[in-house]
C-alpha positions as CSV (number, residue, x, y, z in Angstrom):
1,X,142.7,-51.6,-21.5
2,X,138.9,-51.1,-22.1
3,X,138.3,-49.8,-18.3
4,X,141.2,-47.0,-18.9
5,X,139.5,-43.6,-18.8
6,X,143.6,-42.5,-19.1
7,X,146.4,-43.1,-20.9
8,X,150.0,-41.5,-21.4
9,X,152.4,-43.0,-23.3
10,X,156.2,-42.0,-23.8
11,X,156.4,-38.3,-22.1
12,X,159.2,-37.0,-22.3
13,X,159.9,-33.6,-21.5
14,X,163.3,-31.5,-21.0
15,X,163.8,-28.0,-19.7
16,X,167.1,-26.4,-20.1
17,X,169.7,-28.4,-19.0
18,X,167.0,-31.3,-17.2
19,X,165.4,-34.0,-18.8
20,X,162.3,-34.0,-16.3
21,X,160.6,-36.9,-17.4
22,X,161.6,-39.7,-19.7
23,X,159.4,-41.9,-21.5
24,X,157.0,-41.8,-18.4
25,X,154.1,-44.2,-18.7
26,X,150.6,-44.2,-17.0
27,X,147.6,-46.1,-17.0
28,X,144.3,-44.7,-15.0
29,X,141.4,-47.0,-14.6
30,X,137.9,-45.0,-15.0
31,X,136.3,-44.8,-11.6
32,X,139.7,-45.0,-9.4
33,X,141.7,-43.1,-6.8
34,X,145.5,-43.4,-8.4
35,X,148.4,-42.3,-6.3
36,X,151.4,-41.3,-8.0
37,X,154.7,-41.2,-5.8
38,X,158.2,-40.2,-5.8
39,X,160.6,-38.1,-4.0
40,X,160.7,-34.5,-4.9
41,X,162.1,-33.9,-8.2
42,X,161.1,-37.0,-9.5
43,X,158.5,-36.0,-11.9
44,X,155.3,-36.3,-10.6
45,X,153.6,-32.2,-10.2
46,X,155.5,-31.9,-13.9
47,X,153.7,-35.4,-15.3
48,X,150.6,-34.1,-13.9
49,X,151.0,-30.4,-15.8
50,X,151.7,-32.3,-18.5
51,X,148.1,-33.8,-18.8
52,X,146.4,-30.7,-17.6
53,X,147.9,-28.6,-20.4
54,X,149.8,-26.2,-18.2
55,X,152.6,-27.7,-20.2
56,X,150.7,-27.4,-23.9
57,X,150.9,-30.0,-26.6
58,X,154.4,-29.3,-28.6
59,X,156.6,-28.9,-25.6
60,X,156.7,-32.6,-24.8
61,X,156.8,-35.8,-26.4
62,X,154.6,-38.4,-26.3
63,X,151.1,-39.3,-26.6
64,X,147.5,-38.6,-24.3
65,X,144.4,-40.7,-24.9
66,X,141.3,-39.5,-22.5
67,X,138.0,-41.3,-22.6
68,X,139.7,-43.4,-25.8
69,X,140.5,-40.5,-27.6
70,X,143.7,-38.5,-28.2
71,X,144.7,-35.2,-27.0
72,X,146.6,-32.1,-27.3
73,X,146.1,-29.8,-25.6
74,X,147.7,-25.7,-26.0
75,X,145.9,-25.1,-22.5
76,X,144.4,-25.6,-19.1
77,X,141.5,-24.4,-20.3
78,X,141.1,-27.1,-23.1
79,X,142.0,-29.7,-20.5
80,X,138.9,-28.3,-18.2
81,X,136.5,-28.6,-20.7
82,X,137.3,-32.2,-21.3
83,X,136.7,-32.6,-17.9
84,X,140.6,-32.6,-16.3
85,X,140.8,-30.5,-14.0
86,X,144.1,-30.1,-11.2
87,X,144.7,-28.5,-7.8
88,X,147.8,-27.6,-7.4
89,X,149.6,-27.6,-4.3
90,X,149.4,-23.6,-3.3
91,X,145.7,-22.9,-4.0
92,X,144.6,-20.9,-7.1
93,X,142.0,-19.1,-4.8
94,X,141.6,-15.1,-4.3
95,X,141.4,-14.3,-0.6
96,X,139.5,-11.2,-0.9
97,X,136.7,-12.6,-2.6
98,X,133.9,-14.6,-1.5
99,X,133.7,-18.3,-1.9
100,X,131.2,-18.0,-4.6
101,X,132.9,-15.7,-6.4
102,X,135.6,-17.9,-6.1
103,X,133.8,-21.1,-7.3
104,X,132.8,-19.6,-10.4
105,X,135.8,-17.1,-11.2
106,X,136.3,-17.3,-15.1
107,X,133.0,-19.2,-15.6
108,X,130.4,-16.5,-14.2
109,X,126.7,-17.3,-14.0
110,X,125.2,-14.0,-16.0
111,X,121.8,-12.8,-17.3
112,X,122.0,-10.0,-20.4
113,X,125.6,-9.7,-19.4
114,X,125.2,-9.0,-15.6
115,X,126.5,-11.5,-13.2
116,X,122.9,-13.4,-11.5
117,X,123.9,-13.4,-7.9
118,X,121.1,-14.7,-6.9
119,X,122.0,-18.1,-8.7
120,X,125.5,-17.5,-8.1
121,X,124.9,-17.9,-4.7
122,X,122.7,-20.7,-4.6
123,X,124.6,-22.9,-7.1
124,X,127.2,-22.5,-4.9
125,X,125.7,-23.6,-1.9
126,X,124.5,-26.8,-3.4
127,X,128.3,-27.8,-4.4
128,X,129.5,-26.7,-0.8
129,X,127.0,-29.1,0.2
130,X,128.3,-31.4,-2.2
131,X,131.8,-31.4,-0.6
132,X,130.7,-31.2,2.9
133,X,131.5,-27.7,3.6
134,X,129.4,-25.5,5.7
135,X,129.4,-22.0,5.0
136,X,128.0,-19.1,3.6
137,X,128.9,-18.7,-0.3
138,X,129.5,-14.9,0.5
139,X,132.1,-15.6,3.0
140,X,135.5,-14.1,1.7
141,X,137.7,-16.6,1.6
142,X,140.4,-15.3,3.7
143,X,138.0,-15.7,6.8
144,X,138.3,-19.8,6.3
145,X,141.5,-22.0,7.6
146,X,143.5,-23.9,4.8
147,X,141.4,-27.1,5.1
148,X,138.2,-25.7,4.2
149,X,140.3,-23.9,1.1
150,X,141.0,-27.0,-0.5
151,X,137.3,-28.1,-0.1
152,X,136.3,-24.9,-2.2
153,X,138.9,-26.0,-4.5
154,X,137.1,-29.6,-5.1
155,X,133.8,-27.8,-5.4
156,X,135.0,-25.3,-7.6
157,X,136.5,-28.6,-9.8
158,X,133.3,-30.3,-9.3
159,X,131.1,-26.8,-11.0
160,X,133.5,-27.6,-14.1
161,X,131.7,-31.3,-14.4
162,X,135.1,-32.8,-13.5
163,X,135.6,-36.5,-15.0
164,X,139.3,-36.4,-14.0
165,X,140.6,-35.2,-10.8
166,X,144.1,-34.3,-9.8
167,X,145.2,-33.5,-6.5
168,X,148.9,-32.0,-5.9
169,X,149.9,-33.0,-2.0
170,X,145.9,-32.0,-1.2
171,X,147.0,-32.9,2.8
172,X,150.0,-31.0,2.8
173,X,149.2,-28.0,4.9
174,X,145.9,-29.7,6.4
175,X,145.9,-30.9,10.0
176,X,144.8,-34.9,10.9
177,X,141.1,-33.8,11.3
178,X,140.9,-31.9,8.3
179,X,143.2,-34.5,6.1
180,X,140.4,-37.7,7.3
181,X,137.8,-35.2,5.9
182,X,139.3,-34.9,2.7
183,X,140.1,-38.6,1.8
184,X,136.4,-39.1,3.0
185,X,135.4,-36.8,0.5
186,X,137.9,-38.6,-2.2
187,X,136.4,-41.9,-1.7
188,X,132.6,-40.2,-2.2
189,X,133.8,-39.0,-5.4
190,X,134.8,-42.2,-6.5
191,X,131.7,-43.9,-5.6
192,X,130.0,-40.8,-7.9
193,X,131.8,-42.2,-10.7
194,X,134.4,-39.3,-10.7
195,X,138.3,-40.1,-11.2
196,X,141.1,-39.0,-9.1
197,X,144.8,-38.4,-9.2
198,X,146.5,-38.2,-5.8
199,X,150.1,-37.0,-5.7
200,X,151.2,-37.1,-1.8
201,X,154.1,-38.4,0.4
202,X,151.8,-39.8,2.8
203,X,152.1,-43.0,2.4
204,X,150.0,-43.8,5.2
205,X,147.2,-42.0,3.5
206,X,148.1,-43.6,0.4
207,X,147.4,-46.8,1.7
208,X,144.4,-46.1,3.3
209,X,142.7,-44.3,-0.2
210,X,144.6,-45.7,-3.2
211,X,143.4,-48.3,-5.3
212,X,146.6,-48.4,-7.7
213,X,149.5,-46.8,-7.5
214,X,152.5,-45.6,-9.9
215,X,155.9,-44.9,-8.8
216,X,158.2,-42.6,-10.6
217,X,162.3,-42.0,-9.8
218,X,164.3,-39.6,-11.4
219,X,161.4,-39.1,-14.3
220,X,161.3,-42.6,-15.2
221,X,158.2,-44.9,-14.3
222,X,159.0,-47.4,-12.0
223,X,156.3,-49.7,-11.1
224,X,152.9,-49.4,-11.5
225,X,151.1,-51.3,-8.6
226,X,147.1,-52.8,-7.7
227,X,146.6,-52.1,-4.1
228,X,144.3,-55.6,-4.2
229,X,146.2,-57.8,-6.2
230,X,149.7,-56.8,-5.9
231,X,152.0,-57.2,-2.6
232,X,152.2,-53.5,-1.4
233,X,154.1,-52.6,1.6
234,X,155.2,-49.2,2.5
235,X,158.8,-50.5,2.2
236,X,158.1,-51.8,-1.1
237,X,157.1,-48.2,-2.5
238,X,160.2,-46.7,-0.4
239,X,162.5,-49.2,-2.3
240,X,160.8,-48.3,-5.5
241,X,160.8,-44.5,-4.8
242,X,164.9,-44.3,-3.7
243,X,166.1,-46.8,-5.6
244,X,167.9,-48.3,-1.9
245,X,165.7,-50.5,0.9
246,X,165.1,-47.8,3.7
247,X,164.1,-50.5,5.9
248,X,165.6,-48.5,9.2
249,X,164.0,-44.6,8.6
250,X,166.5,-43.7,10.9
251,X,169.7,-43.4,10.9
252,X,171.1,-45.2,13.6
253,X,172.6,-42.2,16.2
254,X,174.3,-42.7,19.5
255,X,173.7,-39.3,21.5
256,X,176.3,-37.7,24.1
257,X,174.0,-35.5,26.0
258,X,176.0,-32.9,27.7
259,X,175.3,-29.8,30.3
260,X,172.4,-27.8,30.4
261,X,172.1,-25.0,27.5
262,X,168.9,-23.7,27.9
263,X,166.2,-23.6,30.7
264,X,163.2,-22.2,30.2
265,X,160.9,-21.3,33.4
266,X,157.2,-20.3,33.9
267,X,156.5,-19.1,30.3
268,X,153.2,-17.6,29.2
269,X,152.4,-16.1,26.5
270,X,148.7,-14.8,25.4
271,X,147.7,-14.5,21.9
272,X,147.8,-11.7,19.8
273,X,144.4,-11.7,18.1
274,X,142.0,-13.0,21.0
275,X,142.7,-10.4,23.9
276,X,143.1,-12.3,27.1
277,X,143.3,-15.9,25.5
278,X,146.5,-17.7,27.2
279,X,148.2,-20.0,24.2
280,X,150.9,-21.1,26.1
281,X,150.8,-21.3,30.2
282,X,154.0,-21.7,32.6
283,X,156.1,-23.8,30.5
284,X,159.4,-25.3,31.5
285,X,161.3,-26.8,29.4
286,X,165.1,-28.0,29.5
287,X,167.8,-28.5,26.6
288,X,170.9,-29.4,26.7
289,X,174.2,-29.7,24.7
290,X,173.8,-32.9,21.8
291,X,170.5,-33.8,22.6
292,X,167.6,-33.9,20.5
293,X,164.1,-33.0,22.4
294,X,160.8,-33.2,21.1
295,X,157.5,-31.2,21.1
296,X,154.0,-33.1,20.6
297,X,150.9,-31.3,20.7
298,X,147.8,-31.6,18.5
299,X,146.6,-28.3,16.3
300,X,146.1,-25.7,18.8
301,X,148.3,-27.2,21.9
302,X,150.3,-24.3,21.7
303,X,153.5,-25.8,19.9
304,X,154.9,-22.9,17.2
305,X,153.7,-20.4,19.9
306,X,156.0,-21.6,22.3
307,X,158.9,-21.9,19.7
308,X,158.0,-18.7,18.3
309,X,158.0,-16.6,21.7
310,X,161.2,-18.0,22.8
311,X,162.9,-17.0,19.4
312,X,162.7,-13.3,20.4
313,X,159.0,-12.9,20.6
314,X,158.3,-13.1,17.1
315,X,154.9,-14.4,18.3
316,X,152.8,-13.2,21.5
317,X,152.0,-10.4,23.8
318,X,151.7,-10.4,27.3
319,X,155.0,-12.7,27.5
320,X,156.3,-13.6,31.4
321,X,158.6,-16.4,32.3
322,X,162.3,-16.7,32.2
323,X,165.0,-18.2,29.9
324,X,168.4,-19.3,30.9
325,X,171.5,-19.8,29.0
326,X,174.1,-21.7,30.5
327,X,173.1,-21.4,33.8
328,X,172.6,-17.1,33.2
329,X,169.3,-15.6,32.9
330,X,169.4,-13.8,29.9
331,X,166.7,-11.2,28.2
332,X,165.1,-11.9,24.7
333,X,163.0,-9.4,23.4
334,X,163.6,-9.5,20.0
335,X,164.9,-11.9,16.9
336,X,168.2,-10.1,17.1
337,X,168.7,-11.1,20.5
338,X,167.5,-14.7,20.2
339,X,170.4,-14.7,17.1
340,X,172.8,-12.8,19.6
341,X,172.0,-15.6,22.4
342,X,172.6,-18.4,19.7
343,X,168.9,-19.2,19.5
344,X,167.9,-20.0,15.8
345,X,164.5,-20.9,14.8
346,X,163.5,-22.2,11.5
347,X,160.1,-22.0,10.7
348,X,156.9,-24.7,9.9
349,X,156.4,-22.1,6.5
350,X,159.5,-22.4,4.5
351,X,158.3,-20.7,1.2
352,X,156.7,-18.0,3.1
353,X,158.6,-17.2,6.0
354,X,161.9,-19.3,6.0
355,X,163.1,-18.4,2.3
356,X,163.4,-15.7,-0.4
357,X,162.7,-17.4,-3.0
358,X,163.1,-15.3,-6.1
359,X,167.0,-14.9,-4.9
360,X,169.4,-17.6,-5.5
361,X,171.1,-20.3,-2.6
362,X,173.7,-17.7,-2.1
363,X,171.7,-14.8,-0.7
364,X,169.4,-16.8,1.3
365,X,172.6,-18.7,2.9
366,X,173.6,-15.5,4.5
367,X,170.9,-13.8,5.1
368,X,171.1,-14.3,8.8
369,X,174.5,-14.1,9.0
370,X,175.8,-11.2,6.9
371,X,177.6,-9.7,9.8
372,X,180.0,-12.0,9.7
373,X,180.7,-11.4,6.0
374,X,180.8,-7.7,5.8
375,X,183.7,-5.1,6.4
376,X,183.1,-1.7,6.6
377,X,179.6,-2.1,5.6
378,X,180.2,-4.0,2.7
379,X,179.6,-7.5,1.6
380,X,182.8,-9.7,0.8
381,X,181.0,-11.4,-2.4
382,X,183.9,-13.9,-2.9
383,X,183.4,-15.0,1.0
384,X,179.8,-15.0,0.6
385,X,180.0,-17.5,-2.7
386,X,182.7,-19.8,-0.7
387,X,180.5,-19.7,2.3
388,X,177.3,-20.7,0.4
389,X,179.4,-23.5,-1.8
390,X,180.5,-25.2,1.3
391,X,177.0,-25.5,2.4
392,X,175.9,-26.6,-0.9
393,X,178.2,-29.5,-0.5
394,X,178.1,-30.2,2.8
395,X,173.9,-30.1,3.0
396,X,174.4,-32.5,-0.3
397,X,171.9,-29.6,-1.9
398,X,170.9,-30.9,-5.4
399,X,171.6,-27.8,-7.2
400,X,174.4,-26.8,-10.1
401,X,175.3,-24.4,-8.4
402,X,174.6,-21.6,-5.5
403,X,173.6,-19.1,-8.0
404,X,170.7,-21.2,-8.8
405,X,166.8,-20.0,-7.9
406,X,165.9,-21.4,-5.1
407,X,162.0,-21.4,-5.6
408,X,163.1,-23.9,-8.4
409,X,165.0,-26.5,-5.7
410,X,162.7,-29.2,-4.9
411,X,161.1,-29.1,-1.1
412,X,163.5,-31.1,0.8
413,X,166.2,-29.2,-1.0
414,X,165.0,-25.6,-0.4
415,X,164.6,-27.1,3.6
416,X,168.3,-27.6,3.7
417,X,169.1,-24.3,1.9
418,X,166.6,-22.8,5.4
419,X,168.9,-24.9,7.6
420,X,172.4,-23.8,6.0
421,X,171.0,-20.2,7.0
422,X,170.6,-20.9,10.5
423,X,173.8,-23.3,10.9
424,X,175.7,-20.1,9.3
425,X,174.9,-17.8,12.6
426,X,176.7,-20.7,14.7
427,X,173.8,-21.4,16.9
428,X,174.1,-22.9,20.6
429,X,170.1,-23.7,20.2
430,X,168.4,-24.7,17.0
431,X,164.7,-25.2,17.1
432,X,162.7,-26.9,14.2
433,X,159.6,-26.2,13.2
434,X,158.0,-29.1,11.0
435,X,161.6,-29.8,10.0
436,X,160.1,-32.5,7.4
437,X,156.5,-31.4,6.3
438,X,156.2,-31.4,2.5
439,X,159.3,-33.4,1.9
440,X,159.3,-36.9,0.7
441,X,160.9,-39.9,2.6
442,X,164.4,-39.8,1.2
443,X,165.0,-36.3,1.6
444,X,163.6,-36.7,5.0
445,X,166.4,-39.1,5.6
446,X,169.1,-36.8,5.1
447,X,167.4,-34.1,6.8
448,X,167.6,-36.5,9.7
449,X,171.2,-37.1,9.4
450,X,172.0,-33.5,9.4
451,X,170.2,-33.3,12.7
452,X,172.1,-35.9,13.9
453,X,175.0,-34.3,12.9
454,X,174.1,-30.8,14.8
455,X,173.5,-32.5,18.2
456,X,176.8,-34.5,17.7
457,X,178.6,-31.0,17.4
458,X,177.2,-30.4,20.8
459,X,173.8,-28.0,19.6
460,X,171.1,-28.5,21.7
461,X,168.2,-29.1,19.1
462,X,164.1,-28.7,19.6
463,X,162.0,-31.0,17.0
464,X,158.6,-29.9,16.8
465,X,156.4,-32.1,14.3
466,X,152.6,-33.6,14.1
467,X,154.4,-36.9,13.2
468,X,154.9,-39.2,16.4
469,X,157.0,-41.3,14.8
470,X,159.3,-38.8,13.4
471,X,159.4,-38.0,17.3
472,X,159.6,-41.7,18.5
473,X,162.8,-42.5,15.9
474,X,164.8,-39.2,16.0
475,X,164.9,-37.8,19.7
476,X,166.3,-38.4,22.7
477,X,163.8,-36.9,24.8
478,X,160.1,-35.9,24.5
479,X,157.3,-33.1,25.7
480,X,154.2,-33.4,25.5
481,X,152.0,-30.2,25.5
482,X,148.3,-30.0,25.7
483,X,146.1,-26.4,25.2
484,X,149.4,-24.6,26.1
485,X,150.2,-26.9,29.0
486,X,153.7,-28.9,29.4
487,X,151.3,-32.5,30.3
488,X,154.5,-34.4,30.2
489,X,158.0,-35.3,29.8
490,X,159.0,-38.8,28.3
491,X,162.7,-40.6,27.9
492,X,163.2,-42.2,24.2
493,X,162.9,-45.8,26.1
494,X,160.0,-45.3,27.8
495,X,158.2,-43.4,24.5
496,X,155.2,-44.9,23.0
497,X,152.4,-43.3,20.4
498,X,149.9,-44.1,23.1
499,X,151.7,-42.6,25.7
500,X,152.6,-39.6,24.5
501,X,148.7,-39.2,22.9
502,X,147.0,-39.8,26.4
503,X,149.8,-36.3,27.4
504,X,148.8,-34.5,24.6
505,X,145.1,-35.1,25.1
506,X,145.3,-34.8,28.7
507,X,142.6,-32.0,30.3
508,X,143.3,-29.1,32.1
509,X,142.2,-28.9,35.8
């Protein structure tokens, strides 16, 4: 069509032993905010690399037209100066320099072959302002949260007189404040005449942005779909994304809630970078034996504190309180002692904290655990590979076999290889951080189902997530927590969004 600033016809491209994408299809109108969704591993970051030349002309098939012409491109840098430019998921940005620095990184403003600071900095300051971001140009980077990272990212793409924008899960790590800011941003590009590509499984956010949206499965295109003329539903894209109606997001579960496992009494815990600041102040919380409890709290109420301090103090100073297990008061002062207890803990940060993952299923699978595989000092190899194949098939991990990279596995598959590391050390308490954050709704399905299946084998299990829903459908039993502060307790029936938001905004006295 004549209003198409893009369009890609017949990709197709294999790597060894995966056809990736298959004779994908994708129309952009110019001046448009185009979602592209699918579950992990259906295509979508590879489509997108695809058209910014990080995959180069001759190791795909198919054609690209941009702005009515066609093009091949050997590089990201060719895409760039047509004006594509793409943001991945982990930002391309170096901490230790400044944001300027950063905004201008391989296109440096010089003067007889010496960098012009002076206009460096003030350039930069104009496209800060641009994107709404208020801070010095000489701040290092590393001194700014996550959310104001991904706004030097859009002004760095902006400095490159960007015509094409693609954005790779942009709201991923960002909290809700931070995400409205972004889309906000979005839709003043597009009123600037400037294109965007949105990947994200946010559907919410999807619907609140997108003017069009394409759907790929198993690196085919679906459906391509006009948020104005077309009848779009967030079940519709679901159906279109798994191939199955997910009209219950849940799976149905029936608990048996047993005795007591763990209590915990009067726990404080004060931060370790602001002396004297109290992140988490006399919680009690109770777990017991198949039930699935929840922890709300906005950014900052204290949640992944808590978890972390219980788990051995891997987080905090200053900690006072006491934790009971079955009935006994027992002492946990450190991550081997929270595994001795059977206390597991998987973290919010899978690819940074949660997984190795240069090494293959096998040796993250029994990481934890490779006490219980070793004689003598030595590591039965044969156990270790039986061991890590059961889990491969009993997680349903999408992998040939356990030998297999894991920092190639999509996200919701690299979050069940985390999980099959913790279920290995047999714990009596399993606490999730963010269980589903990054992972598209399918895989968040089955991750759902194997939570099920924990509490049904009588593990007490702790749910923390910044989705109230997620809460809502999958636990039994909720906490609230407010600036470190247990505000409340609510019973699955009696659980509401507004409810458990007036706890979790509820002031201190």
């Amino acid at each position: 069509m004549a209003d198409d600033i893009l369009r890609m016809r017949g990709i197709t491209k294999t790597f060894p032993g995966v056809k990736a994408l298959q004779d994908v299809a994708l129309s952009v109108r110019r001046g448009e905010i185009h979602a592209i969704c699918g579950e992990n591993g259906a295509g979508k970051s590879t489509l997108m690399k695809v058209l910014s030349g990080v995959y180069p002309h001759g190791s795909y098939d198919g054609e690209i037209t941009f702005e009515g012409e066609p093009c091949e491109f050997s590089g990201i840098h060719d895409s760039e100066r047509r004006g594509i430019v793409i943001i991945h998921q982990e930002l391309a940005l170096c901490a230790q320099l400044s944001i300027a620095e950063n905004l201008f990184l391989g296109n440096e403003l010089s003067h007889r072959g010496l960098i012009d600071w002076n206009r460096t900095n003030h350039e930069a300051a104009a496209l800060l302002e641009r994107v709404g971001l208020k801070e010095n140009p000489t701040t290092p980077v590393l001194d700014i949260g996550v959310g104001k990272q991904q706004l030097v990212e859009i002004a760095k793409a902006l400095s490159k007189e960007v015509r094409l924008l693609i954005l790779d899960e942009p709201t991923a790590a960002l909290n809700d404040e931070d995400s409205a800011h972004l889309l906000d941003l979005l839709r003043g590009l597009r009123e600037q005449g400037i294109t965007c590509v949105i990947i994200s499984h946010k559907l919410n956010e999807i619907a609140a942005i997108a003017d069009s949206i394409t759907i790929l499965r198993d690196g085919r295109t679906i459906e391509t779909l006009d948020m104005k003329v077309d009848d779009v539903t967030e079940n519709r894209i679901i159906s279109g994304m798994v191939g199955r109606d997910l009209s219950d997001r849940f799976p149905p579960h029936t608990p048996n809630i047993g005795d007591e496992v763990l209590r915990i009494e009067d726990w404080t815990v004060h931060s370790t970078t602001q002396r004297g600041r109290v992140v988490v102040s006399d919680a009690n919380l109770v777990l017991r034996r198949g039930e699935i409890v929840g922890l709300a709290g906005l950014m900052g109420a204290g949640r992944t504190e808590l978890a972390m301090s219980v788990f051995g103090r891997a987080y905090g100073t200053d900690i006072s309180g006491r934790i009971f297990k079955n009935g006994q008061e027992i002492s946990v002062r450190s991550v081997r002692d929270a595994i001795r207890h059977g206390i597991a803990y998987v973290t919010e940060d899978r690819k940074r904290y949660g997984l190795n993952l240069i090494e293959d299923i096998k040796r993250n699978v029994s990481a934890v655990g490779l006490g219980k595989l070793a004689r003598r000092g030595w590591v039965n190899e044969n156990e270790e590979h039986r061991v890590a194949e059961g889990f491969r098939r009993s997680m349903n991990i999408k992998a040939p076999g356990v030998a297999t990279t894991t920092g190639t596995l999509s996200g919701g598959n690299q979050q069940k290889v985390v999980l099959s590391k913790w279920i290995f050390t047999d714990p009596d308490v399993l606490i999730l951080d963010e269980p589903t954050r990054g992972i598209d709704v399918g895989a968040k399905y089955e991750i759902y189902s194997i939570v099920n299946k924990l509490a049904d084998e009588g593990k007490a299990v702790l749910v923390i997530s910044s989705e109230l829903p997620e809460l809502l459908g999958l636990c039994d039993r909720i906490y609230a927590l407010s600036a470190g502060h247990v505000t409340g307790e609510v019973d699955r029936a009696e659980a509401t969004q507004e409810r458990l938001m007036q706890y979790m905004t509820k002031g201190q006295e």
